[in-house]
C-alpha positions as CSV (number, residue, x, y, z in Angstrom):
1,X,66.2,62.9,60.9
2,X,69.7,62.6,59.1
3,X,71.9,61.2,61.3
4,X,75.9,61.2,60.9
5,X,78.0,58.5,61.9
6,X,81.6,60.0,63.5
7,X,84.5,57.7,64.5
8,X,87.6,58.7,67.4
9,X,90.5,58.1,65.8
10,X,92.0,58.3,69.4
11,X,90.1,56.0,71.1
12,X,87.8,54.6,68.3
13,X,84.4,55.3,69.7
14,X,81.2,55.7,67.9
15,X,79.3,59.0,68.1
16,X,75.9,59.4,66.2
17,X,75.2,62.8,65.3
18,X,71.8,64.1,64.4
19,X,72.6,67.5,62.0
20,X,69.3,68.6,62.0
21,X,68.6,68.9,65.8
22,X,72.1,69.9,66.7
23,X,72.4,67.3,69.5
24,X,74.6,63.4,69.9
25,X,72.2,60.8,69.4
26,X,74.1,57.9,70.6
27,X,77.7,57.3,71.8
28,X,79.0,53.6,71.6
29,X,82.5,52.9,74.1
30,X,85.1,50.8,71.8
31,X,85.4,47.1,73.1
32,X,89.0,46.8,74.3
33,X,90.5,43.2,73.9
34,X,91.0,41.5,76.9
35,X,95.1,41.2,77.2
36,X,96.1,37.7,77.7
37,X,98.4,37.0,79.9
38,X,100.2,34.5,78.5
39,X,101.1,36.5,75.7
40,X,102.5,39.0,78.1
41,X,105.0,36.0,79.9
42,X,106.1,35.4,75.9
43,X,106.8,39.1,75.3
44,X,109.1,39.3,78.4
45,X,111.2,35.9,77.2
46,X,112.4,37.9,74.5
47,X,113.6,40.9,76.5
48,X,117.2,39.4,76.4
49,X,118.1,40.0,72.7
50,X,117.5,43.6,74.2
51,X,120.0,43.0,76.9
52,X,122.5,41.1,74.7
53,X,122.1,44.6,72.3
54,X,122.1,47.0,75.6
55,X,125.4,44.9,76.9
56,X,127.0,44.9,73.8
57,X,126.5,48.8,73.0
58,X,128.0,49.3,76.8
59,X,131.3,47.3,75.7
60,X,131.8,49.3,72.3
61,X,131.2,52.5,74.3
62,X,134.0,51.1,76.7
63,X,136.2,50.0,73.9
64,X,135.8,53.5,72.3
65,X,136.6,55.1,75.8
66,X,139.7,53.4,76.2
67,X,141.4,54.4,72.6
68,X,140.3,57.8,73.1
69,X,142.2,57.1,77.1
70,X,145.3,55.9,75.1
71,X,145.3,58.6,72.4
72,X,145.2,61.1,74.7
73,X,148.1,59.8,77.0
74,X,149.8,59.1,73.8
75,X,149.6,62.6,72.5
76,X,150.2,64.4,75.8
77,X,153.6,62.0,76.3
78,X,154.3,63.7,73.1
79,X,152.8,66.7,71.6
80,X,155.1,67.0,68.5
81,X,153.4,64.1,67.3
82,X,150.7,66.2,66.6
83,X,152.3,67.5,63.7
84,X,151.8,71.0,61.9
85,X,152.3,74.3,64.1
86,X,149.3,75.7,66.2
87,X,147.3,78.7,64.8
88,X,145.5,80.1,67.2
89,X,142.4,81.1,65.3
90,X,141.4,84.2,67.3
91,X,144.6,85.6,66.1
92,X,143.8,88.5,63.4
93,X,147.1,88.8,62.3
């Protein structure tokens, strides 16, 4: 009997394989680790150095909003600030 030993790489279970009779011989689950909880509660207390990120993203985002507000009004107060005349490029001319 020549048996072949296979591995998941998805969910790392054990599957013997006998090649000469075609059929699974044996199929062992993968022990999950218990999760401890505890851990968990000390993942969470970081969370705010994602919030102070998120927060601080939000403001530049603001910031950037608001010159692009004032540019605008600035340029439609006065268009010849523009500068350079206006080709319109659909003209074949």
């Amino acid at each position: 009997m020549s048996v072949i030993e296979l591995k998941c790489p998805t969910c790392k279970s054990t599957i013997m394989y006998d090649d000469v009779a075609g059929k699974i011989v044996e199929h062992k689950a993968h022990e999950q680790p218990k999760t401890d909880f505890g851990a968990f509660l000390k993942a969470q207390k970081t969370r705010p150095a994602w919030d102070d990120k998120f927060q601080k993203a939000r403001d530049e985002d603001a910031r950037r909003k608001q010159e692009r507000e004032e540019l605008f009004k600035k340029v439609s107060e006065n268009p010849e600030d523009l500068g350079g005349d206006y080709q319109n490029p659909l003209t074949w001319d």
